[in-house]
N, C-alpha and C positions, 0 to 999 in steps of 0.2 A: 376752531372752531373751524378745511377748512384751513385755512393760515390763521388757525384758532388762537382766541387770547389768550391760549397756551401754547400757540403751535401747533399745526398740524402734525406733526411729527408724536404731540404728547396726546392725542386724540388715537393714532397709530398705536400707540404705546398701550394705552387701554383696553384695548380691542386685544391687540398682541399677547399682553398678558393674558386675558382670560383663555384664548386657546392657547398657550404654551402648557397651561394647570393640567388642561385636562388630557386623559388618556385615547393615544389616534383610534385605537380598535373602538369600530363600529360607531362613529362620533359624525360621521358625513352630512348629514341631517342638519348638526349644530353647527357646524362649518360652512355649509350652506347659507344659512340665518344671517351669522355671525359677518359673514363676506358680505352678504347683502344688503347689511347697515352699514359696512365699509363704502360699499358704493353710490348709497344714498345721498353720502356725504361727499364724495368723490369720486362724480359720475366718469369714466373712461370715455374715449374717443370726441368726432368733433361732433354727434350730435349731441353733445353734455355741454354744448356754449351757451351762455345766458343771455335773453336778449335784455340788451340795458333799458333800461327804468331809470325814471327819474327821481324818485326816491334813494337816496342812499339807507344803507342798512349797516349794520353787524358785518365788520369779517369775519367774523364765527359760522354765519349760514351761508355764505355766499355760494358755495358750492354744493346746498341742496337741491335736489332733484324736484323736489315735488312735496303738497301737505301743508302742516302747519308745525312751528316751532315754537317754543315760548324760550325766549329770552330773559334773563336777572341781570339788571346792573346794578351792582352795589353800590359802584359809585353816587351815583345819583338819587338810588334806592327806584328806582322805577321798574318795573315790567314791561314785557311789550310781547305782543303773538307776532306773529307775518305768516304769511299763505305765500306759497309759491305756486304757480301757471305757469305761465310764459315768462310773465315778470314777478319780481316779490311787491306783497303789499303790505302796508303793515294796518291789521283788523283790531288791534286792542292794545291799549296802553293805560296805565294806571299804577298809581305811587304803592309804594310796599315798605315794609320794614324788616330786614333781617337780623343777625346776628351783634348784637352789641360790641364786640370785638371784632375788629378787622383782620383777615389774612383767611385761610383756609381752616377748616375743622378739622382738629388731630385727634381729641380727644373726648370723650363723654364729658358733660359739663364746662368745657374751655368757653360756652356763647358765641361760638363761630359758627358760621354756616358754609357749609361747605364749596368748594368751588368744583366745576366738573360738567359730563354730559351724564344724565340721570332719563329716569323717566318713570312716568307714573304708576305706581303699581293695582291702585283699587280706590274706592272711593267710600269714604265715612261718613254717615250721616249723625247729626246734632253727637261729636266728638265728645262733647263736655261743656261746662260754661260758655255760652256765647258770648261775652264779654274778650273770656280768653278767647277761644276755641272757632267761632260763628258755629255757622250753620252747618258746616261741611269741612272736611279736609282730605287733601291727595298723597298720600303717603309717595317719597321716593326712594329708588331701591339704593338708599346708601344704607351701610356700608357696601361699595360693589368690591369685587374680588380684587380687583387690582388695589384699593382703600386697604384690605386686611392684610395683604402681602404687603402692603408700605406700612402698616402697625398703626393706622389710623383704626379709631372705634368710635363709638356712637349708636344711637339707634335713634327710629320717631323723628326723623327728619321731614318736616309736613309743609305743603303749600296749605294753608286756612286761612281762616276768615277771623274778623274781630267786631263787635260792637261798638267799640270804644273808638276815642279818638285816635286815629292811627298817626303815631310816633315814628320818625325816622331810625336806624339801628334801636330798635328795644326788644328786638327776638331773644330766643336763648338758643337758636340759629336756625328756626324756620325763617319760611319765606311767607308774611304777613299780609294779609290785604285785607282793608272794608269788607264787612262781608258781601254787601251790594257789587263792590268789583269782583269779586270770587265767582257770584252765580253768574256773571258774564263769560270770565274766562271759565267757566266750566263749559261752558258752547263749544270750545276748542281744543281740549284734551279727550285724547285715547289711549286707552289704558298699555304702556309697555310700547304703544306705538310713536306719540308725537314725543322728539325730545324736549327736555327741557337743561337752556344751557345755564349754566350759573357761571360767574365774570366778575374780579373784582372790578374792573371797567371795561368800556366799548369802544371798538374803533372804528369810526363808520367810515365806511367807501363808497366806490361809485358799485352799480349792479354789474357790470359789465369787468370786476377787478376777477382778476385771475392769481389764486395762493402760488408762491414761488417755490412750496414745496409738492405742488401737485405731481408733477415728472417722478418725484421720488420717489413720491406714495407709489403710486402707478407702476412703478418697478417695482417697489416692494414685493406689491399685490404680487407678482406676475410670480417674482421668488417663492413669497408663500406658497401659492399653487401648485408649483411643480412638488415643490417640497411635499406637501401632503399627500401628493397623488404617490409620488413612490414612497413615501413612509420615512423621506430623509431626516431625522432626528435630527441630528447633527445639525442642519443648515437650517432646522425650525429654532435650534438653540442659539445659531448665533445672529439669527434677525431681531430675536427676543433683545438679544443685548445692545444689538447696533439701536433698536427703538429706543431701548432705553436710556444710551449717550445724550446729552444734551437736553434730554426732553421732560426730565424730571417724571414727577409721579403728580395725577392730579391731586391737586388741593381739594380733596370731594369732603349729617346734622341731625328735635325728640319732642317728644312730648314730655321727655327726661334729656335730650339733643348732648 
C-alpha cells in the first residue's frame, strides 16, 4: 500500500507484471497511464512530502498524491474512504462483511475475498434480490492480469449492498454493506479511477510516515524508463523478476465469487 500491507514492492509487482505481458511496439500510450498510477502512489522528488495531520491512517495510502481512496480491513470487517489535500482525511467509515473464509481468493467458490489494489469497473442498478444484492453494486476488475498469471480465478467480485442484517464474514467473497452505507459511499467512487485497497489488516501511522521502500521504487521507476525508451527487453525482463523476489503475488472474488 505505499509500504503496502503487502509491501510496496508487491504493489510494484503488479504494475510490473502487467507491462512486462504486453507487447512494446506501439504501447506508449499504455505506459504512460500505467507509470502514472505508479506515481500516484509514489509521488517522486521533495515536492511529494506530506504535510502531517493529525489523524493517523493506513500505511497502504500514505503516499497518495491526491483524491479519494477506499480502504477494506478485514480484520475488523470495516471500510473506510480518506480524501487527500494537503492532509488525508478520513470522509466515510462504515462496518462490511466479506468473505467467510480468511486469507486471499485463489479460487472460484473458495468464499474468499480477494486481497489487492482494484478498482471499480461500472455500476449496477437493482443487481438482484435486495435482501442479497441491495440496491446497487460496483463490480471490481478482478481477476486482474497479474491474479491469472498467478492461476488465481474467479469472477463477480462486487462491493453491494444488503437489506438484511449485516453479518460479519458472511460474503461468498464480496465486499458487503447496509445498503444505506453503500448509497453514501457511492458519493466517493469513480469508475477505474478511485482505488480500492483490500487488506487482511491495517497499520496505522502518523501522516508525515515515509515507506522505507520508496528510494527503491524511485530507482526502479527510473530503470524501467530508460529500458522502455530504448526497447531494452532484456533489463524489462529482469526488473520483472527482481519485483517479483520477495514480494509474492497479490492475494487479489462473484455473484458466483
Amino acid at each position: 500500500m505505499l509500504s503496502f500491507c503487502y509491501g510496496s514492492s508487491v504493489f510494484f509487482n503488479k504494475i510490473i507484471r502487467i507491462l512486462t505481458i504486453m507487447t512494446i511496439k506501439k504501447l506508449f500510450p499504455v505506459y504512460i497511464a500505467l507509470l502514472s498510477l505508479m506515481l500516484l502512489f509514489y509521488p517522486t522528488g521533495a515536492s511529494s512530502s506530506i504535510v502531517p495531520g493529525a489523524e493517523k491512517i493506513p500505511d497502504s495510502i500514505v503516499s497518495l498524491s491526491s483524491g479519494y481512496i477506499v480502504v477494506v480491513d478485514k480484520q475488523y470487517q470495516k471500510i473506510y474512504v480518506f480524501h487527500k489535500d494537503e492532509t488525508f482525511s478520513k470522509v466515510f467509515e462504515a462496518s462490511c462483511s466479506t468473505g467467510k473464509n480468511p486469507g486471499s481468493k485463489q479460487f472460484a467458490g473458495d468464499a474468499k475475498t480477494p486481497n489487492g489494489i482494484f478498482f471499480v469497473t461500472r455500476i449496477l442498478h437493482n443487481p438482484g434480490p435486495p435482501e442479497i444484492y441491495g440496491s446497487m453494486a460496483f463490480p471490481l476488475d478482478y481477476p486482474t492480469i497479474s491474479d491469472k498469471r498467478a492461476g488465481k480465478n474467479g469472477n463477480n467480485i462486487w462491493i453491494h449492498g444488503t437489506t438484511k442484517t449485516l453479518l460479519p464474514t458472511q460474503s461468498k467473497g464480496c465486499v458487503v454493506l447496509h445498503d444505506s452505507d453503500l448509497k453514501r459511499l457511492a458519493n466517493f467512487i469513480y469508475f477505474n479511477k478511485t482505488p480500492v485497497i483490500i487488506s487482511e489488516f491495517l497499520k496505522w501511522v502518523p501522516q508525515n510516515y515515509v515507506p522505507p521502500s520508496k528510494k527503491e521504487l524511485e530507482r526502479i521507476l527510473t530503470s524501467w524508463n530508460k529500458a522502455f525508451i530504448e526497447r531494452d527487453i532484456k533489463t524489462i525482463d529482469s526488473l520483472y523478476l527482481r519485483g517479483s523476489v520477495g514480494g509474492g503475488v497479490y492475494n487479489t472474488a462473484s455473484r458466483h465469487n
